[in-house]
MIMARMI-534499 format. One line per 3 residues: their letters; for each residue x, y, z of N, C-alpha, C. Coordinates in steps of 0.05 Angstrom, whole numbers. Example, Ala and Ser with C-alpha at 12.3 -4.5 7.8 and 13.67 -1.06 7.14 Angstrom:
BEGIN
AS) 264/-114/156/246/-90/156/264/-66/156 ~ 257/-45/142/273/-21/143/258/1/157;
//
This chain:
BEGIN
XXX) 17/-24/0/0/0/0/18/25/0 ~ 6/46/-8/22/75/-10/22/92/22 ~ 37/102/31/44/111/50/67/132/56;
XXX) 63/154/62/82/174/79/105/164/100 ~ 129/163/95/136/158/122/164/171/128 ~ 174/170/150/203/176/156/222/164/173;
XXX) 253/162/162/262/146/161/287/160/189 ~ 287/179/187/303/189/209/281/218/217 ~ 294/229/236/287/243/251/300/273/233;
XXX) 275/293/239/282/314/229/270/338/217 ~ 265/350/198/253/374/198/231/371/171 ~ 204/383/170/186/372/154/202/359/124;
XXX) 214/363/119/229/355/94/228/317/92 ~ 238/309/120/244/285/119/221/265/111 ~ 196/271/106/177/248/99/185/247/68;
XXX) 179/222/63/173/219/38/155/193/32 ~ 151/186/0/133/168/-3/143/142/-2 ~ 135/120/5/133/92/1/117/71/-1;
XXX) 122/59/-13/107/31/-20/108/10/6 ~ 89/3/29/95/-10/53/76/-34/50 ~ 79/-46/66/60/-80/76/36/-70/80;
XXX) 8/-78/64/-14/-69/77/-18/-92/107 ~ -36/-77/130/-31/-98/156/-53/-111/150 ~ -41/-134/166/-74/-157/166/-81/-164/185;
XXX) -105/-158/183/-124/-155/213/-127/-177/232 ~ -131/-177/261/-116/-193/276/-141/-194/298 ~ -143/-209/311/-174/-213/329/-166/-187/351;
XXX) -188/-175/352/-196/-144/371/-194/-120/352 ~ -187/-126/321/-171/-100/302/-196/-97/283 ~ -197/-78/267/-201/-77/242/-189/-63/226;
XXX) -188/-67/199/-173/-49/182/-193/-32/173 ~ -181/-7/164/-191/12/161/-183/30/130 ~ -200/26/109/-191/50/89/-189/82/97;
XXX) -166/87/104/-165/118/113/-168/131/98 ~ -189/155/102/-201/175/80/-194/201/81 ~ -184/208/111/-174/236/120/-161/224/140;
XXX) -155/252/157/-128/249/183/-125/288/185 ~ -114/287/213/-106/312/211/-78/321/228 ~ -65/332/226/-51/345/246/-56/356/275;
XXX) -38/350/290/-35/350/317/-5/363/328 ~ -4/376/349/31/388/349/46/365/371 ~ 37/336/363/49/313/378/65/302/354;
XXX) 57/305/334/72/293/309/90/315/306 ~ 98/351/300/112/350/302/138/345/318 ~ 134/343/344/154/337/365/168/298/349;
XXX) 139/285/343/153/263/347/171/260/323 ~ 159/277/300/179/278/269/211/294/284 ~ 213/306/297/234/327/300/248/308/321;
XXX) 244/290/333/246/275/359/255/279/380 ~ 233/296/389/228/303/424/221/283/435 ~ 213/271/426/189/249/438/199/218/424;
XXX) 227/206/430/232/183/422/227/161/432 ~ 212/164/460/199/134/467/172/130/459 ~ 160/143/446/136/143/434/132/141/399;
XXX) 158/150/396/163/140/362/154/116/365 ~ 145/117/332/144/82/318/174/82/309 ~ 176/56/313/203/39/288/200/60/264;
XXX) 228/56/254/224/73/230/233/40/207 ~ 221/50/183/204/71/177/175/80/182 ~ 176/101/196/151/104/219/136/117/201;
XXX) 99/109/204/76/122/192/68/141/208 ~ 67/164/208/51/182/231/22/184/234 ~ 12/206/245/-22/216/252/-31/193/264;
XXX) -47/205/281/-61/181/307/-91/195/291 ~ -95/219/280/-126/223/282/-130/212/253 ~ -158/193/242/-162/176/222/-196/182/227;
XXX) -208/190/192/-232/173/196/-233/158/176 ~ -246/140/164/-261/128/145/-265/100/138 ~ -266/83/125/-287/57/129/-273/40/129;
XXX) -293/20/146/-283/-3/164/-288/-33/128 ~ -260/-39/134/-260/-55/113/-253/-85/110 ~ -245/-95/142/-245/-127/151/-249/-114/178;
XXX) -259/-140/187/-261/-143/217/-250/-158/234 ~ -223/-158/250/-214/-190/264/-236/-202/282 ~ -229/-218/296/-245/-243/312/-246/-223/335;
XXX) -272/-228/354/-276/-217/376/-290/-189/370 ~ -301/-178/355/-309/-150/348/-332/-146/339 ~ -357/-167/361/-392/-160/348/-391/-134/343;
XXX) -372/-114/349/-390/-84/350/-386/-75/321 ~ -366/-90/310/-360/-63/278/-358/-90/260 ~ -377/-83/227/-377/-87/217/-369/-85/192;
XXX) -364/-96/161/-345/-79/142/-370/-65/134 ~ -362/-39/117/-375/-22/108/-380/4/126 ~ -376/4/154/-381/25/181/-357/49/171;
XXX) -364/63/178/-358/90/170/-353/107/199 ~ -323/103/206/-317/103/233/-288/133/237 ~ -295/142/271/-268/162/263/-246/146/294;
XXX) -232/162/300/-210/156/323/-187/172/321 ~ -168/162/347/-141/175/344/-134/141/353 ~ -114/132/328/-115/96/328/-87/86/330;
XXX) -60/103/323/-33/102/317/-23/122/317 ~ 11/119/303/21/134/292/42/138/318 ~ 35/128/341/67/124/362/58/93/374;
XXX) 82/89/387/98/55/396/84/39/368 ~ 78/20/379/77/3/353/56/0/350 ~ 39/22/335/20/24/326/23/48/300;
XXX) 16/24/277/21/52/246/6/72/249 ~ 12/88/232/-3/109/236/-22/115/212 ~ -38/135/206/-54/143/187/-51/152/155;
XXX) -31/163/157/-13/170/132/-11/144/107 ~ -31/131/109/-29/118/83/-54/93/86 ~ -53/89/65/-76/73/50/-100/61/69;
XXX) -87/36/85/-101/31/104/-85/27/134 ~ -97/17/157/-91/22/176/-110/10/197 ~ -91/-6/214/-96/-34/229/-108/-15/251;
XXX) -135/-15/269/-136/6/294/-154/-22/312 ~ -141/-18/337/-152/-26/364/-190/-18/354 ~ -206/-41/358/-235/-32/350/-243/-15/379;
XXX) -221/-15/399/-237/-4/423/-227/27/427 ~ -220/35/399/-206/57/393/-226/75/376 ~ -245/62/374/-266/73/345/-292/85/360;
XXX) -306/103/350/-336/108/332/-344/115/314 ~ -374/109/318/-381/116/288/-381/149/284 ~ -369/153/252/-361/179/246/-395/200/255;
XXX) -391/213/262/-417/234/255/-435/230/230 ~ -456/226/224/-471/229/207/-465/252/184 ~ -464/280/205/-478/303/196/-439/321/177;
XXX) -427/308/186/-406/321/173/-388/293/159 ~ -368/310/139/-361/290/115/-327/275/139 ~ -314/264/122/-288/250/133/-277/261/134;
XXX) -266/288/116/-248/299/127/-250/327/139 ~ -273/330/157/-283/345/180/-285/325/205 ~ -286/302/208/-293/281/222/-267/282/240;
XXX) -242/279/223/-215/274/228/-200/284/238 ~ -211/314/248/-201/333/257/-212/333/289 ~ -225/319/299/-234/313/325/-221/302/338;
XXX) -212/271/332/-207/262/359/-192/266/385 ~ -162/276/373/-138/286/386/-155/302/409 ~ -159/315/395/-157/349/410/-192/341/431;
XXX) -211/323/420/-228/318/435/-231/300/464 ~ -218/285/456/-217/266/470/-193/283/501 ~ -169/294/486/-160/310/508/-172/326/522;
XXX) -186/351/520/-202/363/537/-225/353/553 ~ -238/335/531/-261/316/548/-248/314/572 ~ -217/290/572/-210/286/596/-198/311/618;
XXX) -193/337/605/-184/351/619/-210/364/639 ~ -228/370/620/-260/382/638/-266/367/642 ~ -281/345/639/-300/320/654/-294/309/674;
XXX) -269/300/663/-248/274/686/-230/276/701 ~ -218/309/702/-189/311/718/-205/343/729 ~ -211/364/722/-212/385/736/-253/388/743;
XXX) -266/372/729/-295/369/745/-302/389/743 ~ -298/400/720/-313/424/723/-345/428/719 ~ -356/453/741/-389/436/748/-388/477/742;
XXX) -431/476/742/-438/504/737/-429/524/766 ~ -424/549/745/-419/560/762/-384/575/764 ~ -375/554/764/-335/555/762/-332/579/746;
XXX) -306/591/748/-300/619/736/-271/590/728 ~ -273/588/695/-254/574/692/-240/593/664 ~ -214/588/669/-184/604/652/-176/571/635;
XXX) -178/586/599/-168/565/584/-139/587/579 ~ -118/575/581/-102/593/556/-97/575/530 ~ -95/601/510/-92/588/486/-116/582/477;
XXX) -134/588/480/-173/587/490/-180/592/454 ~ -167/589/432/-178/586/403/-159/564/392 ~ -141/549/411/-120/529/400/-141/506/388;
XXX) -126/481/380/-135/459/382/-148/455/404 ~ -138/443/431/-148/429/449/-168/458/468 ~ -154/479/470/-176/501/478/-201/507/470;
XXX) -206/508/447/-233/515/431/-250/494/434 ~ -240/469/442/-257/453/441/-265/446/483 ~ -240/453/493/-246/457/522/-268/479/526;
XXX) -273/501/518/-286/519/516/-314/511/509 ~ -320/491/492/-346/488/490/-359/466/512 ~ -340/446/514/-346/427/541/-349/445/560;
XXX) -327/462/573/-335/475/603/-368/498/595 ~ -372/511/574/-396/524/574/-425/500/577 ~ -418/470/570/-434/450/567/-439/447/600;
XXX) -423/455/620/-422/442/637/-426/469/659 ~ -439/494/644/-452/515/660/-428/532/668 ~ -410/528/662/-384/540/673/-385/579/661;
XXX) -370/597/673/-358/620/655/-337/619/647 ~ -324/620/627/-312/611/619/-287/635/597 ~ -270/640/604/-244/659/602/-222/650/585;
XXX) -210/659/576/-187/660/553/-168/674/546 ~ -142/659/546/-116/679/537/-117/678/502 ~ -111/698/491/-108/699/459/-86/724/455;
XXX) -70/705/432/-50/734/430/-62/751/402 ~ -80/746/391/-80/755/361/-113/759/363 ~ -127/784/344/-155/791/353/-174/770/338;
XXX) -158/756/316/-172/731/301/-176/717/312 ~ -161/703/337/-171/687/354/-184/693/377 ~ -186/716/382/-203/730/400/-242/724/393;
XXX) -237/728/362/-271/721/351/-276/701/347 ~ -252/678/346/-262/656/341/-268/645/372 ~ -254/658/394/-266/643/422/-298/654/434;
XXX) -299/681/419/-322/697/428/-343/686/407 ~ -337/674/379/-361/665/370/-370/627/388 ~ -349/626/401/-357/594/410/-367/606/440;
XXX) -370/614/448/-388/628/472/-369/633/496 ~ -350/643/490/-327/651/515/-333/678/521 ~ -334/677/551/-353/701/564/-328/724/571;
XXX) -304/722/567/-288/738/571/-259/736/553 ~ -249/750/537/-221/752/526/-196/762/538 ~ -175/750/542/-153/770/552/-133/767/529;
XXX) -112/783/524/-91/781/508/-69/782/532 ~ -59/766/526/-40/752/544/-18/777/541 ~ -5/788/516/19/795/512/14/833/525;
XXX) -12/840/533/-24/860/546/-33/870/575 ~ -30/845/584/-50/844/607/-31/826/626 ~ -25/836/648/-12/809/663/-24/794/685;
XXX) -20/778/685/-43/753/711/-57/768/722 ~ -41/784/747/-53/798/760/-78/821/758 ~ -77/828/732/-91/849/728/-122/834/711;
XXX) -114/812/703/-147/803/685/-152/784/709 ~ -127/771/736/-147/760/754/-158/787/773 ~ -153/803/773/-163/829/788/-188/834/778;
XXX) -193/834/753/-215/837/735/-236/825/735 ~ -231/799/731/-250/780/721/-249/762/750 ~ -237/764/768/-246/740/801/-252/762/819;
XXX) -237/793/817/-238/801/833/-212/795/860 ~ -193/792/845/-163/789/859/-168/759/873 ~ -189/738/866/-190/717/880/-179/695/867;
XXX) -183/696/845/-172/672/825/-194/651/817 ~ -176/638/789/-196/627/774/-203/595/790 ~ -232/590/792/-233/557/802/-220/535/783;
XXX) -219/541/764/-208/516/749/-189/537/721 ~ -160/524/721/-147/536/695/-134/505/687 ~ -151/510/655/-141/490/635/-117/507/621;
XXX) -88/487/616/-57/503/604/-53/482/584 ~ -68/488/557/-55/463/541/-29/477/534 ~ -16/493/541/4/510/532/23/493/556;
XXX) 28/494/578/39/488/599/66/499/598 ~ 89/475/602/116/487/600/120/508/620 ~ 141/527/620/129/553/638/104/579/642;
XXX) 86/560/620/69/574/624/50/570/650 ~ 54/547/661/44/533/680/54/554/709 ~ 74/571/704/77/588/727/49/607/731;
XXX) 39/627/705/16/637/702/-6/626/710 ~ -14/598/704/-27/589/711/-39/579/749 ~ -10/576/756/-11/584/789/-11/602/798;
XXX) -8/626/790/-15/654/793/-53/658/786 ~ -57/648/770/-80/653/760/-101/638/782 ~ -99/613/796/-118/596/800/-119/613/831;
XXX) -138/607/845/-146/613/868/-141/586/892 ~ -139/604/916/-134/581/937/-152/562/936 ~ -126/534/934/-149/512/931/-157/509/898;
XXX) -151/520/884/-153/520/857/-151/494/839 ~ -147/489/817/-144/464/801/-130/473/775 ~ -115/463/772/-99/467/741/-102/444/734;
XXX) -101/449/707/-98/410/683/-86/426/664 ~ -56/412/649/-50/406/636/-38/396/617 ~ -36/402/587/-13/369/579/4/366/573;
XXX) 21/395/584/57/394/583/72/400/600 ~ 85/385/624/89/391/649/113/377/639 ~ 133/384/625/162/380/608/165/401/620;
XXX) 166/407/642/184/435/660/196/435/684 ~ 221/445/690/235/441/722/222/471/726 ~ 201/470/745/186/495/763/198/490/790;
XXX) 196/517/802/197/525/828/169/519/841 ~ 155/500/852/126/489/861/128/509/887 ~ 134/527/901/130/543/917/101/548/921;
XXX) 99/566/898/68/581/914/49/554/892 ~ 53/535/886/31/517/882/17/505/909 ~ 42/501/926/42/497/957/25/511/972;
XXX) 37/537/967/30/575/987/-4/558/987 ~ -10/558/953/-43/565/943/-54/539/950 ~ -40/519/962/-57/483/961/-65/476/939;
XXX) -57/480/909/-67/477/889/-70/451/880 ~ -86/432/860/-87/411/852/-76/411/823 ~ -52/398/815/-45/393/788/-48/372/780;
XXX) -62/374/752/-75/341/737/-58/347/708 ~ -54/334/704/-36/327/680/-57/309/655 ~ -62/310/636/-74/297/607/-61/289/585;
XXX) -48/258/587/-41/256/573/-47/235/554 ~ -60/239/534/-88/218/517/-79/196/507 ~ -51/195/490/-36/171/483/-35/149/496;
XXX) -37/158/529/-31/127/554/-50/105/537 ~ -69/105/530/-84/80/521/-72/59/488 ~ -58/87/481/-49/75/452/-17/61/460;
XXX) -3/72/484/18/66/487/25/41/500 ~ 11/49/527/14/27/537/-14/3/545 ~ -36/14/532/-60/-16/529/-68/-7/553;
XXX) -79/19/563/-96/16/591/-116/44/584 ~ -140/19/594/-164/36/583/-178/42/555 ~ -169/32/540/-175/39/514/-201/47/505;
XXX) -219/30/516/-250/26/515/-256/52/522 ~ -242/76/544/-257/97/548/-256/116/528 ~ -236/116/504/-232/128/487/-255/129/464;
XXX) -264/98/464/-293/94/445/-315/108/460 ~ -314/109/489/-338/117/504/-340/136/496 ~ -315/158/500/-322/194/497/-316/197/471;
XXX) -312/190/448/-319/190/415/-343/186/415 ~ -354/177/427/-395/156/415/-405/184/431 ~ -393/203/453/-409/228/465/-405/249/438;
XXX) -372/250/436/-362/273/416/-376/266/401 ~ -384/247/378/-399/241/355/-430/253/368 ~ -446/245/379/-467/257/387/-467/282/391;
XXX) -448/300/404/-458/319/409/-455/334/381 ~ -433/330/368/-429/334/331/-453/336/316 ~ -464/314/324/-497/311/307/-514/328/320;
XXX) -513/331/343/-529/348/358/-524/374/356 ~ -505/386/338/-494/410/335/-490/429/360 ~ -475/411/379/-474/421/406/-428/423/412;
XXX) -424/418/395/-395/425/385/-383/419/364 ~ -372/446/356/-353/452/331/-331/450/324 ~ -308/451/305/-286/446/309/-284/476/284;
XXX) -261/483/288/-248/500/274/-226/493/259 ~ -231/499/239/-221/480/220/-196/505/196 ~ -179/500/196/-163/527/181/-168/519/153;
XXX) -166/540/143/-174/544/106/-163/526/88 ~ -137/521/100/-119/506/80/-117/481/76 ~ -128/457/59/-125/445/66/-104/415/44;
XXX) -90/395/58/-62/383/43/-71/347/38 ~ -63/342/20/-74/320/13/-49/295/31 ~ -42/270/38/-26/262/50/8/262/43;
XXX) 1/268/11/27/267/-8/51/297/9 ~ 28/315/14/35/339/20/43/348/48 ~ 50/323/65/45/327/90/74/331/105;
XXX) 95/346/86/118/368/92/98/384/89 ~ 97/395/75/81/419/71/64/427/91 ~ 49/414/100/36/420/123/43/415/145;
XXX) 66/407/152/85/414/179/89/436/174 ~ 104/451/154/118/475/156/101/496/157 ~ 74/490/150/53/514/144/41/509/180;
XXX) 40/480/192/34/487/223/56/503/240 ~ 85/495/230/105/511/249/109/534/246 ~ 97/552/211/100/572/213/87/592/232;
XXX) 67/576/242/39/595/248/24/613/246 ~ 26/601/221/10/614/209/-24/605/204 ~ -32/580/218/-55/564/220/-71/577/231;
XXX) -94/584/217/-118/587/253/-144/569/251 ~ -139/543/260/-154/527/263/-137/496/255 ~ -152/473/256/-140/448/255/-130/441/220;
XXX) -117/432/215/-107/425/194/-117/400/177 ~ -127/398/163/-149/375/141/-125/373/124 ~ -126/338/126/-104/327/105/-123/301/96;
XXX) -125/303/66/-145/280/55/-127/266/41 ~ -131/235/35/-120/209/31/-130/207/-2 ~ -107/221/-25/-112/227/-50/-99/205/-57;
X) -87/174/-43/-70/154/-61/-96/140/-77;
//
């Protein structure tokens, strides 16, 4: 089968095309004709190799996010049949291929069925970024009505879609944005307050908007040292979640404040085989609420077919993106 792959580590340049083994489906699997996929900023780390215990073997297939039809079924799998028209985040790190080409072997407890109401390669652009926040609002910071909760990065991937869960869940709901384009894109998804981060410092939008008390819950898909702001921002007793805690901090006033830090990190099921099933649970919600036109995804203008998928590294690192990146399966 035809496939994207790379053979060393390095800068969008290094993919190129190959001719690979199509896989053969194995009892709990199905294969899958991949029809779309999208970008995530986990593939670039893992193409550049930040992230080498999570590489596949090379020559490694990337993208974990995949939708489109289910085309054998292994043993053990009453739930999916051929012809199902399914999405996920299924591979593309440890030893699991990835999306970038023809077809593609995925855990069935990795799947749902795609949305009705939108095509494959709108479908494809979900799971990553859904499935993370789900777990960051639902499962790690509980966020309930009422909460004065701080996304930063609040028009990113995993923000914009945090933003619609915490308003699902009665919350008010706040936002860092450095640029006024993403300012409208958080205020058209119902974010009750904007800050520009590069304007305003903690103290003065938590002066603002808590009233010098601090936020009940701050989601940091940014983290790193941004995770200092974020303990600045939360209130005594507060809750942070987020999914890059790749930082040596000074935990001082996380202490001062008794704060709770939850960490999200969505791969654990693809990596190491624990839990997988909850991944199909909160896809079969995301797919519903999709149909239910009860969340959106933002989707950027441009979009790269798989052949092209240098190209669309360099157009994500430029940043020049505003919204998720659609890459359709033209072999």
């Amino acid at each position: 089968m035809k496939a994207m792959v790379i053979k060393s580590f390095g800068g969008p340049e290094v993919f190129e095309f190959a001719e690979v083994k199509r896989p053969e489906v194995k009892p709990g699997y199905v294969l899958v004709k991949v029809l779309a996929s999208s970008i995530n900023p986990i593939e670039t780390k893992i193409r550049s190799g930040l992230v080498p215990a999570i590489t596949p073997a090379f020559p490694a297939i990337l993208n974990g996010d995949f939708s489109g039809e289910i085309i054998d079924v292994g043993e053990n799998v009453p739930q999916w049949q051929i012809g199902d028209q399914v999405f996920g985040c299924g591979g593309g790190v440890g030893e699991f291929q990835g999306a970038l080409a023809e077809y593609m072997l995925v855990d069935a407890n990795l799947l749902a069925k795609k949305p009705a109401n939108i095509d494959h390669a709108a479908a494809a652009l979900y799971p990553l970024v859904s499935i993370t926040a789900w777990e960051a609002i639902r499962e790690k910071a509980f966020v309930k009505p009422g909460d004065k909760v701080l996304i930063h990065g609040i028009a990113g991937g995993v923000g914009h879609i945090a933003l619609q869960l915490a308003k699902q869940q009665g919350a008010i709901v706040y936002g860092t944005v450095r640029k006024e384009k993403h300012a409208n894109i958080a205020l058209g998804l119902g974010a009750d307050g904007i800050i520009f981060s590069e304007k305003e410092t903690v103290e003065e939008y938590v002066e603002k908007y808590t009233n010098g008390k601090g936020f009940d819950v701050v989601i940091d898909p940014i983290g790193g040292n941004n995770l200092l702001n974020s303990f600045k921002a939360a209130k005594y007793n507060g809750t942070i979640c987020t999914t890059n805690g790749r930082v040596a901090l000074d935990l001082g006033i996380m202490h001062a404040k008794a704060l709770s830090l939850n960490v999200v990190f969505m791969l654990i099921p693809l990596v190491y085989d624990i839990g997988r099933e909850r991944h199909s649970l909160i896809l079969r919600n995301i797919s519903n609420m999709i149909e239910e036109n009860q969340l959106n995804v933002n989707q950027d203008e441009k979009q790269f077919s798989f052949a092209e998928i240098g190209k669309a590294h360099e157009y994500l690192e430029s940043g020049k993106a505003i919204g998720k990146i659609s890459l359709v399966n033209l072999f």
